[in-house]
N, C-alpha and C positions, 0 to 999 in steps of 0.2 A: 887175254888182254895183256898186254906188254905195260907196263906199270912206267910214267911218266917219267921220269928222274925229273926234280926239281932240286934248282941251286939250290945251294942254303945262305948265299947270300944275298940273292934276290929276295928268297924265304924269310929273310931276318930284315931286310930292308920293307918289303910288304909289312910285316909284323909290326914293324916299327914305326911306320907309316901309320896302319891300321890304328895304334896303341895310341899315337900323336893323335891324331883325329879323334880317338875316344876322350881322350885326355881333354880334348879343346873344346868339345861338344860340353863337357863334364862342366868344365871351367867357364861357360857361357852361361850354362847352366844356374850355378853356382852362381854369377855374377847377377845372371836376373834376380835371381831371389835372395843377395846380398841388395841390391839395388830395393827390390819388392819392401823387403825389410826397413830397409831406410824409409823409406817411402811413407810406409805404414808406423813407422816409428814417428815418426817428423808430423806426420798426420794425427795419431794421438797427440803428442804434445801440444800441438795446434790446437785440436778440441780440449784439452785440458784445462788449456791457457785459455782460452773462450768461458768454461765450465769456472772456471776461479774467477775472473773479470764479471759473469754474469754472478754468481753469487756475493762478491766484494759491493756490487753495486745494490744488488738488493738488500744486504747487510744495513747499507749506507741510507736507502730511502727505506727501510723500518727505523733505524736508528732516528732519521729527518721526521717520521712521524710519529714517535715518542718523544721526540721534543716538542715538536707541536702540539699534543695532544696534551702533554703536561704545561704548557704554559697557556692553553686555552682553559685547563680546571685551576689557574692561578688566576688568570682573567675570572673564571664565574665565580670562583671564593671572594677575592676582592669585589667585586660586582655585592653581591651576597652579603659582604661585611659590611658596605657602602649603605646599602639600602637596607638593611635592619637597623633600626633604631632602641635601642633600650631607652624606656622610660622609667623611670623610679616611681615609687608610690603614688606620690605627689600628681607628680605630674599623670599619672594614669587616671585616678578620684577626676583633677580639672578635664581631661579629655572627657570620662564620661558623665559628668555635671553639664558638660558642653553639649554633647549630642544629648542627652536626655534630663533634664533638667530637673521634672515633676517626679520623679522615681527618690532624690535625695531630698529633696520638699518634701515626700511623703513621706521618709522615716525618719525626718525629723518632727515632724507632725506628729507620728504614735508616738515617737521616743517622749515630747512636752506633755503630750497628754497621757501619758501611762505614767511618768513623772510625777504632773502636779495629780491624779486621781489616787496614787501612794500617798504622797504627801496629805491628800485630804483623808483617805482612810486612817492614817494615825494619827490624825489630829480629830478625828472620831466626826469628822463631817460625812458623814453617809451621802447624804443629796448628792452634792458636790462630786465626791467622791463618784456615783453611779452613772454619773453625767460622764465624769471623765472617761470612765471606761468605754461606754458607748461612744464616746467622741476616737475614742482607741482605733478602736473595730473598725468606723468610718476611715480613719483616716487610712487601717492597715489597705480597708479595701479598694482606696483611691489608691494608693500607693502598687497594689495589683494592677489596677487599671490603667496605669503611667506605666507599668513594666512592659503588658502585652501592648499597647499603644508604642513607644518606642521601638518593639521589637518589630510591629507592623511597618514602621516608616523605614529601622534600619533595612528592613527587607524591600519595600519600596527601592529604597535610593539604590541601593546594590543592583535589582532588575534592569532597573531604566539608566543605568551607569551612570548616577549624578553624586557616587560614591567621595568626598571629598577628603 
């Protein structure tokens, strides 16, 4: 076989050709996936930005309903304050002198008569005295009978909701 002879400057011009082409394909190359990158860069940021915007707003409605939720336990404290009433002694005694009447008639009943049955025991009246005591006993037992009596009505009123 006779062995072709080839220019070397068609050889170098092919080559350089060849190399250009390589170079371009590279560079195309290269430029997709400079582009890809962008692309994909610019796309994260976009969901980033989405990712902060969706948590800034839910930050925002917890934040709206911690305020809410604190001035609705302001509203039921105030409520709460409104509607408890403090009564003083006094006025507690006339409330329940009010709803139950026959319960402080009755200790005042033992209390007169365990009184004057002392007073007649040291004034050395026995009679009298023995009288009292038994009139005592009576009156403590009426004064039972006015408690659970009471207790029966408060529980009445309460059932049948004519609680006033």
């Amino acid at each position: 076989m006779v062995g072709i002879e080839r220019d070397p400057a068609k050889e170098a011009e092919r080559h350089a050709r060849i190399s250009a082409h390589k170079e371009a394909i590279l560079q195309k190359q290269h430029k997709r996936s400079d582009d890809s990158n962008a692309d994909k860069t610019a796309q994260l940021m976009k969901e980033a930005e989405e990712r902060a915007a969706a948590f800034r707003a839910l930050q925002e409605a917890e934040q709206q309903t911690a305020i809410q939720e604190a001035k609705q336990r302001q509203v039921a404290l105030a409520e709460a304050k409104a509607s408890t009433h403090i009564e003083s002694p006094g006025q507690k005694l006339m409330r329940k002198f009010k709803e139950n009447p026959f319960v402080p008639l009755g200790m005042l009943a033992t209390t007169a008569a365990l009184t004057y049955g002392l007073i007649n025991f040291r004034q050395g009246n026995q009679k009298m005295s023995q009288m009292m005591m038994r009139a005592r006993v009576g009156a403590q037992g009426l004064t039972i009978v006015a408690v659970i009596g009471g207790l029966f009505v408060s529980g009445q009123r309460t059932v049948f909701g004519k609680d006033t």
